[in-house]
N, C-alpha and C positions, 0 to 999 in steps of 0.2 A: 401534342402540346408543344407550347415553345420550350426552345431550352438557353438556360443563362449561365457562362461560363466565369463562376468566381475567384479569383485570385487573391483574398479573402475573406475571416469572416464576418459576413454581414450582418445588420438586424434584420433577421428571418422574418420579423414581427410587420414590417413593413411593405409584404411581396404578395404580389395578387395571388387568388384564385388559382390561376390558368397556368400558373406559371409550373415548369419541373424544372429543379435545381440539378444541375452538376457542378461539385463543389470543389474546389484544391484549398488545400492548406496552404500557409505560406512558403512553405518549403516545395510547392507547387505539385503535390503529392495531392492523386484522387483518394474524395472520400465519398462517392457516391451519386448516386443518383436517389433522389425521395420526393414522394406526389405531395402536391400542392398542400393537401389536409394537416401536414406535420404543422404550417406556422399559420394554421387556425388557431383562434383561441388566444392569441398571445405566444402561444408555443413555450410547454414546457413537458419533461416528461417526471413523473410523479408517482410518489409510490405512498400508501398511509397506512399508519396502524390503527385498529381501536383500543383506545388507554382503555378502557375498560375487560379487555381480552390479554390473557396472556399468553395468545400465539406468535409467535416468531413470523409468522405468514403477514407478508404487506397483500394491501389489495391496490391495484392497478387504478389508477383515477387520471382524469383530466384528458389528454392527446393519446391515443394508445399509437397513433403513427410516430409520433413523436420519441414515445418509449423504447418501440420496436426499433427502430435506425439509430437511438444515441449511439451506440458502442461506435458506429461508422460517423454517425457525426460529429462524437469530441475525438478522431482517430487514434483511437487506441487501440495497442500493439506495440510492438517491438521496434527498435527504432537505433541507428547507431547515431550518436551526438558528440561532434569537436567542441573544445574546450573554446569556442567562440560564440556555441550554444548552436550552431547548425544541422540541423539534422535529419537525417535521410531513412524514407521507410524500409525497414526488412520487408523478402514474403510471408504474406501471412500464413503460408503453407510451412516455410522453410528458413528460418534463422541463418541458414550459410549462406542467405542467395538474398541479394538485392528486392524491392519488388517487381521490379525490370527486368527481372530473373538472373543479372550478372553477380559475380562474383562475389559474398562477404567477407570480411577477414574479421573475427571477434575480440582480435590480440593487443587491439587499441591501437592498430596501426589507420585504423578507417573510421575512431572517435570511438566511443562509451558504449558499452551495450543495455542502449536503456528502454524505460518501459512509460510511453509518452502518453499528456492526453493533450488538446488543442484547449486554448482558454475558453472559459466558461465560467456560468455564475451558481452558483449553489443555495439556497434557502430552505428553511424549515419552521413551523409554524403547528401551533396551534386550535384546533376551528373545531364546533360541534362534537367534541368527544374524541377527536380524533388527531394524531400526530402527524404533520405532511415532512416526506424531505420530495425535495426539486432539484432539478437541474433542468438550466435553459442557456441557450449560445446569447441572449437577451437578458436584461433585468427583467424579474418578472413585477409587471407593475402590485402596486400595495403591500409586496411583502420584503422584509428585510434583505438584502441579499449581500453576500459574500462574494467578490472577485476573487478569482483563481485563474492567474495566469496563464498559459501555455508552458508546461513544464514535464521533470519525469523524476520516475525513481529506477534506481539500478534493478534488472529486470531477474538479478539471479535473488533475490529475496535476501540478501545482507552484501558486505564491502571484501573487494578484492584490496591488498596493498601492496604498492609497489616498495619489497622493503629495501630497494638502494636510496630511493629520494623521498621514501615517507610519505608518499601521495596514495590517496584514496581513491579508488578504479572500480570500475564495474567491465570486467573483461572475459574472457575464457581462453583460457593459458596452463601450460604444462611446465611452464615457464620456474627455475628456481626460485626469481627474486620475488616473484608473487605465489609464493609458498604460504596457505591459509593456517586457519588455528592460530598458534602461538610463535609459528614461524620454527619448529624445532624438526632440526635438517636429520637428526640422529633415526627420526621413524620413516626417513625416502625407505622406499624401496618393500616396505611393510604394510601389512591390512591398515594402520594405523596412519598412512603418511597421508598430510594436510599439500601435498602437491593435487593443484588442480581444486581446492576447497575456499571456500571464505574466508576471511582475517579475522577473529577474534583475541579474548585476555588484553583488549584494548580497550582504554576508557569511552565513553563517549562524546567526550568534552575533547579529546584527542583525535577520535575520525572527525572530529568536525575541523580540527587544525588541519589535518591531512587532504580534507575536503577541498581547502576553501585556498589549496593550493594551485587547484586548478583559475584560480582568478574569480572577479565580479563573476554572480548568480550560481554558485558553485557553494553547497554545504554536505554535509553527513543526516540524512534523516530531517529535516527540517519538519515540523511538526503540520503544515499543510501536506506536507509531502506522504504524512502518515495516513492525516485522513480522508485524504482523496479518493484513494482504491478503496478505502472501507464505506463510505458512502455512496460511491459508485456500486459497488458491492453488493449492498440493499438493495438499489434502487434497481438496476437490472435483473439481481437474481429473483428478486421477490420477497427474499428473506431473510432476517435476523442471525439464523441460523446456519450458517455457513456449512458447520462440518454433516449437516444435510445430506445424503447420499446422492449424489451425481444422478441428473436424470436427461437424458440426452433429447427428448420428446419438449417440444414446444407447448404453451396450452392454444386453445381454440383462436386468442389473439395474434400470435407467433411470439410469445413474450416466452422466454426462458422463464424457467422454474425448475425450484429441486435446489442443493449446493454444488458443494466442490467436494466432499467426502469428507473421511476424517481430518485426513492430513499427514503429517508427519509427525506423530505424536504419540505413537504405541512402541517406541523403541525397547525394547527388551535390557534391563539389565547395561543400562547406556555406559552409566558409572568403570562398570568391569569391563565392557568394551574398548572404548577408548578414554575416558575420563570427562565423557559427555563434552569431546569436540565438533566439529560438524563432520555429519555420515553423507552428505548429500553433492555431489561432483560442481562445479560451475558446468561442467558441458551437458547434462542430464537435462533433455528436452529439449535441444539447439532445433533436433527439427522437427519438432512440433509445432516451430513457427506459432501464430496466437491463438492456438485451440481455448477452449473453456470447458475446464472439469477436472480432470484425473489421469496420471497414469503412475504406473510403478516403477522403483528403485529398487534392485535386489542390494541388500548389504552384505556385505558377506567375509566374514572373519580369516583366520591365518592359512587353514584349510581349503579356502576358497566354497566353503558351505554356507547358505545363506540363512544370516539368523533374522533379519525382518524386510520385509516386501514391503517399501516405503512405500504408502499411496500421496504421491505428489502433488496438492492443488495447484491450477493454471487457471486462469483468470482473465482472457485476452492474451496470457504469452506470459503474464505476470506471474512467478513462481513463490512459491512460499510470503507470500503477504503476511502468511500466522502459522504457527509449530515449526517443526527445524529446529530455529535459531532465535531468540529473542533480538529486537531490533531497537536500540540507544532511538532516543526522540529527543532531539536539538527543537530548543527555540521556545521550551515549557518545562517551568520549572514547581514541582509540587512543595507547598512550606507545609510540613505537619505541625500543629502546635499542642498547646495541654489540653486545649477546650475545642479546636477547629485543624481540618486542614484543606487552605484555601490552592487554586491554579492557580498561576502566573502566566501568561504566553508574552512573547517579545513583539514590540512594534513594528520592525522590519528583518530583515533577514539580510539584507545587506550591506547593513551597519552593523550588525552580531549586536552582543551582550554580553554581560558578566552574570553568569548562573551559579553566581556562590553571592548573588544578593537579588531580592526582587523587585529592589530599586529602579524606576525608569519602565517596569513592565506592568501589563494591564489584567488585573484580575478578572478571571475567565468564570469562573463556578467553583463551588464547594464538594470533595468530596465527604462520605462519611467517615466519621470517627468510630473508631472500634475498640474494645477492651481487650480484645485477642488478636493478636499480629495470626492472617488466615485467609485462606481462598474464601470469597464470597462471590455467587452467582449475580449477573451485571439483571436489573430489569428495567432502567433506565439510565441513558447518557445525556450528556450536555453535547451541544453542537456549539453553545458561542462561542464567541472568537477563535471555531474551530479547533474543540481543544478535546473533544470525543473522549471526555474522563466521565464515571459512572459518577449518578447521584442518587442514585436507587439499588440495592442489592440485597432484595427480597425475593430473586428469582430462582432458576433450577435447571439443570441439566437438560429440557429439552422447552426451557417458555422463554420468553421473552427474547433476550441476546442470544443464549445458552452457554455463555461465555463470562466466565472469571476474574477479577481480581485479586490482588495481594495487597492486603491494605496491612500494611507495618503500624507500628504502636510508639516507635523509637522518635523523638523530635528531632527535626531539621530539616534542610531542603533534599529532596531527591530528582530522577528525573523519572520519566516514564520509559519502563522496556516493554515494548511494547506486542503481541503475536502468541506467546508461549511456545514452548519448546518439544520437543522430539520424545518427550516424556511425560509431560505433562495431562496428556489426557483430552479429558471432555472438557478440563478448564480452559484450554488455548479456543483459538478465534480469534477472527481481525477486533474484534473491540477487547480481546483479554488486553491489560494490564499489569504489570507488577511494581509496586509504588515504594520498592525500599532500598533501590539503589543511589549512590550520590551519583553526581557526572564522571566523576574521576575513578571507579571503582569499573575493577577487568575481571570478566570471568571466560570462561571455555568454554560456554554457549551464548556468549554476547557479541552481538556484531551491529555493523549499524548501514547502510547504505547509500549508496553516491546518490544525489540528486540534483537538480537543475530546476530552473526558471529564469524563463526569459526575461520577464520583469520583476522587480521588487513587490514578492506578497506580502501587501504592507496591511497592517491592523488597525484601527484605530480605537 
C-alpha cells in the first residue's frame, strides 16, 4: 500500500481506500501506522449504551478499526511539557527514558510531567433507545460536536507545589520545597512524611492561581481537563464501570474490556494513619511507562509492616484519574438553591472567571435535589457543555456508572471534587462526584492537577 507521511492532523474523513497512514503529531512524534478502513465511514470510534439496560457494559458500534487504534491515534501517554506548551513523548515502556530511548529527567528540569491526548472532537447523542458517546480527529457530520484541543493533565493524578514561588507542578521530586500534604516539614524523616507526595489542605480556587502561573493555557483542573480521561475512559474500556477487575485479554475484535480494578480506595483506618493525607508516592509507576490496568503500592507504617496493598489504576500512563485523592474542578461552578440546583461551566479558560458568581457563565444541566445531604449511586450524566455532572441517581453499586455522588442539602455555590478518595469505597470512580465543597475550602485529601491546552477550550 502507499504510504503518506503526516506532519499533522488531517481530516482522515477525506483519504482514499488504498491509502496507509503514518502519522506524527505536531511535536513530530509517531503515532502509528493504521489500514485504510479506520476513515470509512466518516471515521469515528463509538461506544453505546441501551437506556433501557442497566449494565455498565458499552457495546462497540460503528468503525471497530477506528476504536481499536484511538488510544495511538489521539496519542496518549505520558509526555514531559515546557511552560510554552511544547512537548516531547516519554517511552511508553519507561517514564525515565525519552521515547528515543535517551535520557528523562521528571524534576521539571525537562518541562511537566504530563498525561497528553492530540485534539479531537467529542459528541454524544441520543438514537433508538440508545446512548452514543464518540470520538473522531473529524467532526462527525449530523451530530453536535465538542472541540477539544490538544492538551493534558498532570499524569501523577493530583498537584505538585513548588512551595518557594507557589507554582503548581506536576513533577517527581525528593526535593524539600515540593514537600506534598500540607507542606509540614516536622513528619520528614517518618512513615508520615509528604516528601515526594501531592500538595494538598489547598483551596482549589488557589491551585488554579498557582496554575495559571505558569502563563497563557496553563490552569489547575480545568473542567475539560476532568472530563476527557473519563470519556475516554468509557469509550476504550467498554465500560461505565471502571473499578471493574483488570482483564488483560482483548475480546474477538482486539478492543479492551474488563476496568482498571478497585483502585485506591480500601485504605484501612486512613484517619489513624496519617490524617487521610496522600499514601501514594509521585515516583510509584515512573516505569511502567503507559501500561493500562493495575499495579500495587505497599503502604506501610512506622514498623515498616504493610497495612494496605494499594491497587493503583493506570490508564495509558494516567494514574489515579478516581480514589487516592479527590481532585478540585476549575471552570464549573455548582448553585444549590431551595427548589433546584443548577451547573454553571465558564466560556473560556483563558480569560478565567469569578466562581463566587455565575454571572457571565453558561448553564450546563441540572443536578438532583435531595432532602438528605448522602451518597447517591450515578445512573445517568450530562455530557453538555462537558460538565459530566449526574442527572439520574437511581442506580447501585454494580449498574449503570457504579459510581457515587454527594449531593449536600446546604445552599450556595460549590465546586465539583471530583474521583473519590482512598476510603471511599465502591462510591469513588471517574464520574463520582462530591458537591459540597466551596472553591476556597482545604482539606488533607484534596488536591487538584496541573493542566494544559494548547488552545482556548472555549464554550459557547
Amino acid at each position: 500500500m502507499a504510504k503518506k507521511e503526516l506532519n499533522s492532523l488531517p481530516d482522515f474523513t477525506t483519504l482514499g481506500d488504498a491509502d496507509k497512514i503514518f502519522g506524527k503529531n505536531a511535536a513530530g512524534n509517531q503515532f502509528g501506522f493504521f489500514p485504510s478502513s479506520i476513515f470509512n465511514n466518516k471515521g469515528y470510534a463509538c461506544r453505546r449504551w441501551n437506556e433501557n439496560l442497566a449494565t455498565p457494559i458499552g457495546e462497540a458500534y460503528g468503525n471497530i478499526d477506528y476504536l481499536r487504534e484511538l488510544p495511538s491515534l489521539l496519542g496518549l501517554g505520558r509526555y514531559l511539557v515546557t511552560n510554552n506548551r511544547e512537548r516531547r513523548k516519554l517511552s511508553p515502556s519507561n517514564s525515565n527514558f525519552f521515547s528515543d530511548g535517551s535520557p528523562a529527567v521528571l524534576d521539571s528540569s525537562m518541562g511537566q510531567y504530563m498525561w497528553c491526548w492530540n485534539a479531537h472532537y467529542y459528541a454524544n447523542w441520543v438514537e433508538n433507545g440508545y446512548w452514543y458517546e464518540a470520538v473522531s480527529l473529524s467532526p462527525i457530520p449530523g451530530k453536535k460536536c465538542y472541540f477539544i484541543p490538544e492538551g493534558g493533565t498532570s499524569a501523577l493524578g493530583g498537584g505538585v507545589v513548588d512551595r518557594e514561588t507557589n507554582t503548581l507542578c506536576s513533577i517527581v521530586s525528593n526535593a524539600v520545597k515540593y514537600r506534598g500534604g500540607n507542606n509540614d516539614a516536622t513528619l520528614d524523616g517518618t512513615y508520615k512524611s509528604q516528601i515526594g507526595m501531592i500538595a494538598t489542605n489547598i483551596g482549589t480556587n488557589t491551585f488554579s492561581t498557582y496554575a495559571r502561573k505558569r502563563g497563557e493555557g496553563w490552569d489547575a483542573n480545568w473542567y475539560f481537563a476532568q472530563v476527557v480521561p473519563e470519556y475516554l475512559m468509557r469509550i476504550i474500556l467498554g465500560t461505565r464501570h471502571l473499578q471493574t477487575a483488570v482483564n488483560t485479554n482483548k475480546d474477538a475484535n482486539g478492543l479492551f474490556q474488563g476496568g482498571l480494578g478497585s483502585g485506591v480506595t480500601g485504605m484501612p483506618d486512613w484517619t489513624g494513619f496519617n490524617g487521610t493525607y496522600p499514601i501514594i508516592p509521585t515516583s510509584a509507576g515512573v516505569e511502567l511507562g503507559d501500561m493500562t490496568g493495575s499495579f500495587n503500592y505497599e503502604v506501610k507504617n512506622s514498623t515498616g509492616v504493610t497495612v494496605y496493598t494499594a491497587p493503583v489504576p493506570v490508564f495509558f500512563g494516567l494514574l489515579n484519574h478516581w480514589g487516592h485523592i479527590y481532585n478540585g474542578v476549575r471552570g464549573l461552578v455548582i448553585n444549590r438553591m431551595a427548589d433546584k440546583t443548577e451547573v454553571f461551566v465558564a466560556p473560556s479558560m483563558y480569560a478565567g472567571y469569578n466562581d463566587a458568581s455565575v454571572s457571565g457563565l453558561i448553564k450546563a444541566t441540572e443536578i438532583p435535589n435531595v432532602a438528605t445531604a448522602n451518597w447517591y449511586y450515578i445512573s445517568k450524566i450530562s455530557m453538555n457543555k462537558m460538565c459530566g455532572m449526574p442527572t439520574a441517581i437511581d442506580g447501585s453499586i454494580s449498574t449503570f456508572y457504579a459510581d457515587a455522588v454527594y449531593i449536600d442539602t446546604v445552599i450556595g455555590l460549590r465546586v465539583r471534587l471530583a474521583g473519590g478518595v482512598a476510603h471511599t469505597g465502591s462510591t469513588a470512580g471517574a464520574s463520582c462526584s462530591r458537591t459540597s465543597n466551596a472553591s476556597s475550602v482545604a482539606g488533607p485529601n484534596v488536591s487538584s492537577p496541573l493542566c494544559y491546552f494548547r488552545e482556548d477550550p472555549i464554550m459557547d
